[in-house]
C-alpha positions in Angstrom: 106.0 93.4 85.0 107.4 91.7 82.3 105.7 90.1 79.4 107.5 87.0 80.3 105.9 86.5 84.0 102.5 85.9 83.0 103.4 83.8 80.7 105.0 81.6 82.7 103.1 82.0 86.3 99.5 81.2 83.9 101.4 78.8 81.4 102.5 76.7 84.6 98.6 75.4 85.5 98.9 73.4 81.6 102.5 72.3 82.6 101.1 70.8 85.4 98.3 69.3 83.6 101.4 67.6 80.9 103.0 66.3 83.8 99.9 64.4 85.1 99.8 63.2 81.6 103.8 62.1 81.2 104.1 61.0 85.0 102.2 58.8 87.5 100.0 61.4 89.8 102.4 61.3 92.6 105.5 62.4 90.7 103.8 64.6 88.8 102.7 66.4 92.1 106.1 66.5 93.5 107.8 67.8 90.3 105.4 70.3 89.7 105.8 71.4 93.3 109.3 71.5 93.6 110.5 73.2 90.1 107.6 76.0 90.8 109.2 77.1 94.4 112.4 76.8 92.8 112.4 78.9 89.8 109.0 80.8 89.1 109.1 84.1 89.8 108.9 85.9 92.3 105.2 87.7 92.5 102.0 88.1 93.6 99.5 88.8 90.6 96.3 90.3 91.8 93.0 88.5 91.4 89.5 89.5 92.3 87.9 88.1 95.1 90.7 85.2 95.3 94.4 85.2 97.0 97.3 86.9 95.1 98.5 84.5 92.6 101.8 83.2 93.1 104.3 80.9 92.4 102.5 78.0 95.0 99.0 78.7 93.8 99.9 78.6 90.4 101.5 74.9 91.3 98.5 74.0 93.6 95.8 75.1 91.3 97.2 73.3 88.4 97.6 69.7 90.7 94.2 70.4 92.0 92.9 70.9 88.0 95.4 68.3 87.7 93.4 65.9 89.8 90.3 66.2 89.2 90.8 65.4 85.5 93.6 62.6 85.4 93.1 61.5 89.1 89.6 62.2 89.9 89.9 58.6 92.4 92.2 60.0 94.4 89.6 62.5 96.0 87.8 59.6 97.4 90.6 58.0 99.0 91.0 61.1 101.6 89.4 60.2 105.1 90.0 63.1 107.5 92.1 62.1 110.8 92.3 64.0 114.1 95.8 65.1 113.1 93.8 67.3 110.1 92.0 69.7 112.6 94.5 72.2 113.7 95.1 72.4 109.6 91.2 72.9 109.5 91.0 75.3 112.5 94.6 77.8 110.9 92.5 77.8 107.7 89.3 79.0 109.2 90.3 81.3 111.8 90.9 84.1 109.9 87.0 83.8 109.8 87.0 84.6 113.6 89.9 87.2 113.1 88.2 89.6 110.6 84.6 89.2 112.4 85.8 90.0 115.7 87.6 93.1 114.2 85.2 94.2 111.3 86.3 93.3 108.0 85.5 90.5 106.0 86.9 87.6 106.2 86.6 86.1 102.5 90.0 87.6 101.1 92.2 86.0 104.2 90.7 83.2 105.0 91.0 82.0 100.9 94.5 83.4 101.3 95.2 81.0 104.7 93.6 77.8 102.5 96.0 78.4 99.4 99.1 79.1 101.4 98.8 76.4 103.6 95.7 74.2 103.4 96.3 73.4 100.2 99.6 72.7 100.3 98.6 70.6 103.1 95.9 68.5 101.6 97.9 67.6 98.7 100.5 66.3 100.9 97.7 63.8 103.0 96.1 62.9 99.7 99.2 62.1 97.4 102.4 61.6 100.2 100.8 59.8 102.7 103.2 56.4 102.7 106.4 56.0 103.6 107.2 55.3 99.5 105.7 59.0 98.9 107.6 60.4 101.1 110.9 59.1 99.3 109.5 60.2 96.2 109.7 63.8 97.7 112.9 62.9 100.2 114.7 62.6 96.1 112.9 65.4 95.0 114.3 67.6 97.4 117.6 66.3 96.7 117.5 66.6 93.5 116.2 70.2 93.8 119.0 71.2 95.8 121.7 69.6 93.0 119.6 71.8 90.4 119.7 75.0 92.2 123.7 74.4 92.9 125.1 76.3 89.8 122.7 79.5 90.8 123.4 79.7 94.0 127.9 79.7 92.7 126.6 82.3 89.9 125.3 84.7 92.7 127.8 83.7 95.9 129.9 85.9 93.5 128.1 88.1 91.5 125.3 88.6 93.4 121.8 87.9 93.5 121.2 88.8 89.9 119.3 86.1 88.4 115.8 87.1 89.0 116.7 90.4 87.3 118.3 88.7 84.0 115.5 85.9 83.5 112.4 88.0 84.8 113.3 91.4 84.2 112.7 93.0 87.8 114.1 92.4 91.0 112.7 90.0 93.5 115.5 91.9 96.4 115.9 95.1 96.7 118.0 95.2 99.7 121.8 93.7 98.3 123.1 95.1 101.6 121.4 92.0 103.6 122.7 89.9 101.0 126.6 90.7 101.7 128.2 88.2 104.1 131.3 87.3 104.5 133.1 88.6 101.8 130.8 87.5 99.4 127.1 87.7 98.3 124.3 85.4 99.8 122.2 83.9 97.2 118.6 84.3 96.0 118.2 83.3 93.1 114.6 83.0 92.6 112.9 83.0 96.1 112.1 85.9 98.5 115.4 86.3 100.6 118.8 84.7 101.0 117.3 83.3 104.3 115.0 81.3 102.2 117.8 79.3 100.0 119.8 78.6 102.8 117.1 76.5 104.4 116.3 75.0 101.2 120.0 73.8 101.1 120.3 72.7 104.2 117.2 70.9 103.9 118.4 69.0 100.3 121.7 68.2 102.2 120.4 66.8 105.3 118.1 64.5 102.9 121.7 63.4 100.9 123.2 62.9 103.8 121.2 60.7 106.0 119.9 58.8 102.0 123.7 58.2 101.9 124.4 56.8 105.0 121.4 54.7 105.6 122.1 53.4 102.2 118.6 54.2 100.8 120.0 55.8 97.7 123.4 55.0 96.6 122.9 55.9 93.2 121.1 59.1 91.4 120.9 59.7 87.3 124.0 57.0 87.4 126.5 59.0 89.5 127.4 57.4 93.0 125.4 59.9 95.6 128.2 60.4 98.3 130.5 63.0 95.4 126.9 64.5 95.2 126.5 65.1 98.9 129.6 66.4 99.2 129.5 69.4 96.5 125.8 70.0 97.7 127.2 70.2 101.7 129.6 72.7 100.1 127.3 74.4 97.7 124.9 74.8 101.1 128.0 76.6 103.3 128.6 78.6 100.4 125.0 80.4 100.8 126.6 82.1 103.9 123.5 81.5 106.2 124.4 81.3 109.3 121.2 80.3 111.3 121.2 77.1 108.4 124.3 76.2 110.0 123.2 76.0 113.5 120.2 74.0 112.2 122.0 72.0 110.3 124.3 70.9 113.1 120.8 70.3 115.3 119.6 68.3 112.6 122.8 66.1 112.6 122.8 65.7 116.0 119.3 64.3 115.7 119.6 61.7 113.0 123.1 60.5 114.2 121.7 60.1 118.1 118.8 57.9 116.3 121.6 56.2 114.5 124.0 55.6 117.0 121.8 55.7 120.2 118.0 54.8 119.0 116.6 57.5 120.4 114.2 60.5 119.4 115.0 62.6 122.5 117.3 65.6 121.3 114.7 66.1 118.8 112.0 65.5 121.4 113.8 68.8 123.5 113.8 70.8 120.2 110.3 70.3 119.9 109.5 71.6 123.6 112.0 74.2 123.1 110.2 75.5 120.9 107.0 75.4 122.4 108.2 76.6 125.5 109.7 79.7 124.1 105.8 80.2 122.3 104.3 79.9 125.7 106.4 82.5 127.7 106.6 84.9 124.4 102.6 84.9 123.6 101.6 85.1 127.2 104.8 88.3 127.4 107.1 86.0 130.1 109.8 86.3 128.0 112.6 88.7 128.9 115.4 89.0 126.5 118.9 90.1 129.1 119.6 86.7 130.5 119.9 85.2 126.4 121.6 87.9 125.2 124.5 87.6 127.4 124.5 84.3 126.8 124.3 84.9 123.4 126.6 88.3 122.9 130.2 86.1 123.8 129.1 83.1 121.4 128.2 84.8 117.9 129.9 88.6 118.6 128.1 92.3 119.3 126.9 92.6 115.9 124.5 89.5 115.8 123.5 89.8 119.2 122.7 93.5 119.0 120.7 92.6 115.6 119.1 89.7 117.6 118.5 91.9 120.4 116.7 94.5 118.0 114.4 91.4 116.9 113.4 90.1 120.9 113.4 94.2 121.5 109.8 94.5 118.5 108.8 91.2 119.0 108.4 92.3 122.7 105.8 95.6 121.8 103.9 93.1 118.9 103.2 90.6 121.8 101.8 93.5 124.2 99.6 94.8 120.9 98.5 91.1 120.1 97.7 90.0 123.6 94.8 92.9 123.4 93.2 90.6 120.7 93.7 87.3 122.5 92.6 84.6 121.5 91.9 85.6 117.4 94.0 88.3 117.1 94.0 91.8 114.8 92.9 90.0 111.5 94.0 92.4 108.4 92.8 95.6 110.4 96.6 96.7 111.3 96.0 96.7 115.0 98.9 94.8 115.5 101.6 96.9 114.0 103.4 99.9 116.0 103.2 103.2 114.8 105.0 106.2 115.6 103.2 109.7 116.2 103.1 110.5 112.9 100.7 107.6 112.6 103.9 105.3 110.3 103.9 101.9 110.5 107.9 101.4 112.6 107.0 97.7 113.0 109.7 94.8 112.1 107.6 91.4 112.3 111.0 89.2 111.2 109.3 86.1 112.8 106.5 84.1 111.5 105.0 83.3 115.2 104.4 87.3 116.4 102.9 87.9 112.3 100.4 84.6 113.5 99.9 85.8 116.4 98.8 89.0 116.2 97.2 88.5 113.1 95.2 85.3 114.1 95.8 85.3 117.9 96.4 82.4 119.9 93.8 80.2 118.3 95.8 81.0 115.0 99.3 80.4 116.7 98.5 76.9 118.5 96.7 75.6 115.7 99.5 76.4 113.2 102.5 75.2 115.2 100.5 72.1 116.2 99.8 71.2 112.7 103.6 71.0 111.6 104.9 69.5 115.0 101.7 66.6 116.0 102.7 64.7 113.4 106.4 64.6 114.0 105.4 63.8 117.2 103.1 61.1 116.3 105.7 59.8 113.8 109.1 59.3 116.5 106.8 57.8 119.7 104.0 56.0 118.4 104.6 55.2 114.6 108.2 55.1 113.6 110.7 55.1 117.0 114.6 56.2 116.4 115.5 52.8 115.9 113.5 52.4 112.9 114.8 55.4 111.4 118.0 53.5 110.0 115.7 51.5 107.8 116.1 52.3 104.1 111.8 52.2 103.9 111.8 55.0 106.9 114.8 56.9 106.7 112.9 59.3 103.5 110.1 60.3 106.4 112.6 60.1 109.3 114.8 63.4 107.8 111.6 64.9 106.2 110.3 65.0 110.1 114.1 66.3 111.2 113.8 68.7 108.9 109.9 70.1 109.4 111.4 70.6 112.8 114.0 72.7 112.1 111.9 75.1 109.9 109.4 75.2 112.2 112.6 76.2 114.9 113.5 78.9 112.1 109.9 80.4 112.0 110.7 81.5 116.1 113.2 83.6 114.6 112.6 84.5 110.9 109.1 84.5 108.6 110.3 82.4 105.6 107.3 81.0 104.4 107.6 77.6 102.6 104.7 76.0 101.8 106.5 72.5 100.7 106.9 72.0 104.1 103.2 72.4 104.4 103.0 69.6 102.3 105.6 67.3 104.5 103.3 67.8 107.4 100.4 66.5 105.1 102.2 63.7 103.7 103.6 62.7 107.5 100.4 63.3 109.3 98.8 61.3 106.2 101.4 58.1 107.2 100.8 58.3 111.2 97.4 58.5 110.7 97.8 54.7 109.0 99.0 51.7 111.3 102.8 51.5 111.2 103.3 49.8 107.7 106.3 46.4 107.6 109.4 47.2 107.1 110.2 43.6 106.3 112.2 42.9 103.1 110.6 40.7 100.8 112.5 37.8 99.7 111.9 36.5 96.1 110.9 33.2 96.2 113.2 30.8 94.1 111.0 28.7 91.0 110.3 25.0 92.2 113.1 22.8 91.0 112.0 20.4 88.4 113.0 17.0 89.3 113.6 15.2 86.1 111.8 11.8 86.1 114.3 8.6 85.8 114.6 7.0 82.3 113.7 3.7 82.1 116.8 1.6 82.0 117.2 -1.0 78.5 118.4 -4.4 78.4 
């Protein structure tokens, strides 16, 4: 480790702290947020007793300082909602998990609070109104403009950056980061995966800002020349599974737009927790989607696909042994060979839950980042709302909570700013629906001059 990754990962807590000073508390959260996922580095710094520190803990541990110095009011205004307890019951099950298996449970349960409760929290106390979630809807945006040159550096030379700034490499592995004749991106997050969601994330947000005309100017430049090089700079990360969400997430807002209605998003949603259902309870059988699969997107994906269904297939069968909490940190969810190796590949962030924390872990998680999109399209904020420069912000936020929470099915990209998007929505739907009336100015009261008395 470098002399300069200390520096920065400790020095970020009293960046933090500046920006609660120079910024009101909500902008302060999202900037600090947003610039530490994008460009700390990539590591995990040990600490006694606590979680690894990391890029997000250094963030949330300098809001929550943060607070509780500048904002200390704020603390006061949280009132717990029904929506909070599968949060409440993800961060406390590894409690259950390491009990029920022998270990203790201090270690992963702080690490389940600071990777996603947290994260979380911060989202109900500060985002929880539909102005807050614009705030991070532009955020986003603009994070995705910012990370635009980086991601052009290393489409052609490689994912490089980390190395030159940090000094060590954040991905080992440059032969997953070769696709289609060029290099997939990293920049300063864990895989190529990862930027490709956050850049199909930023342009969904320009794109549906744009056409609902809730933004139609950012730092003085007209926003649809913007959208355009960052829908570029997006299919230039070469991530294919983005594009397929990406599409989905079209589909979504544009059927809200054109058709007021929720429903294809609705589908996604019980896709997805249909496929949870028959995978946990070991249902699922992988040869009638692969050859439906295999003729769309070639032998090479679906055989790599097929590999992933193939392990995710064994880790159900270990995890089912441990129910309803699963393994905990014990290992008795991997696969080992005879030689007692670990030969498992967990590429999906529902079989690591699951065996890890069990079912309890798995429902609890999923439910906490799809209830309040739920909550938000039927009962709060219907599709036809969703046009409505005050909504639109939330209305792609929720689009796009929904697509990573499709891409955690297939791949484990942790991203705990979605965390906070399910804290700052669940925070809003918690609240009666709030107007979406514009309020006119009210012209001055005309002065009616008095008539002058007439001479002679």
């Amino acid at each position: 480790m470098t002399a300069l990754i200390p520096i920065v990962m400790y020095g970020w807590i009293l960046v933090v702290l500046y920006l609660f000073v120079r910024f009101p508390a909500q902008r302060a959260v999202i900037v600090s947020l947003i610039v530490a996922w994008m460009f700390l580095p990539q590591v995990s710094i040990p600490i006694p007793i606590l979680p690894p520190y990391t890029k997000m803990s250094a963030a949330c541990y300098g809001i929550f300082l943060g607070t509780l110095v500048y904002d200390t009011a704020r603390f006061s205004s949280f009132k717990p909602g029904w929506l909070d307890l599968p949060m409440l019951i993800y961060c406390l099950c590894p409690i259950f998990s390491q009990v029920t298996n022998g270990g203790s449970p201090i270690s992963p349960t702080f690490n389940q609070i600071i990777g996603w409760g947290l994260p979380y929290f911060l989202g109900r106390l500060y985002l929880n109104n539909l102005d807050g979630l614009r705030q991070l809807a532009i955020g986003i945006f603009a994070g995705g403009l910012a990370y635009i040159p980086f991601t052009m550096i290393e489409g052609v030379k490689g994912p490089i950056l980390h190395q030159m700034v940090y000094g060590v490499n954040a991905f080992e592995d440059w032969g997953q980061a070769r696709r289609m004749g060029g290099w997939r991106p990293v920049v300063f997050m864990q895989h190529g995966l990862m930027v490709g969601l956050w850049m199909m994330t930023a342009a969904l947000i320009g794109i549906w800002l744009w056409q609902t005309g809730t933004l139609k100017k950012f730092q003085g430049r007209k926003i649809k020349p913007l959208v355009i090089v960052l829908i570029i700079a997006f299919f230039l990360c070469r991530s294919t599974g983005a594009y397929s969400l990406f599409g989905m997430a079209l589909l979504v807002l544009f059927s809200a737009k054109w058709f007021r209605t929720s429903l294809p998003l609705l589908l996604i949603i019980g896709y997805i927790v249909f496929y949870l259902y028959i995978a946990a309870s070991g249902q699922f059988s992988s040869k009638d989607v692969m050859d439906f699969i295999t003729p769309i997107f070639g032998e090479e994906r679906a055989a790599s696909l097929k590999f992933r269904f193939d392990m995710e297939e064994i880790l159900g069968d270990k995890a089912r042994l441990r129910f309803l909490f699963g393994w905990g940190d014990s290992g008795g969810n991997r696969v080992y060979n005879d030689y007692g190796k670990d030969i498992s590949v967990t590429d999906s962030l529902w079989i690591i839950t699951f065996g890890t924390n069990g079912a309890v872990g798995l429902v609890s998680l999923f439910s906490s980042l799809l209830l309040p999109v739920i909550v938000f399209c039927l009962f709060r904020y219907p599709a036809r709302t969703w046009s409505n420069p005050k909504v639109a912000p939330a209305a792609v936020l929720g689009v796009a909570l929904t697509m990573y929470v499709f891409d955690c099915v297939l791949n484990a990209m942790t991203n705990p700013i979605f965390a906070v998007i399910a804290g700052g929505i669940s925070g809003l739907v918690l609240k009666a629906p709030e107007s979406l009336k514009v309020k006119k100015a009210t012209a001055p009261p005309r002065i009616r001059s008095l008539p002058h008395p007439r001479l002679g």
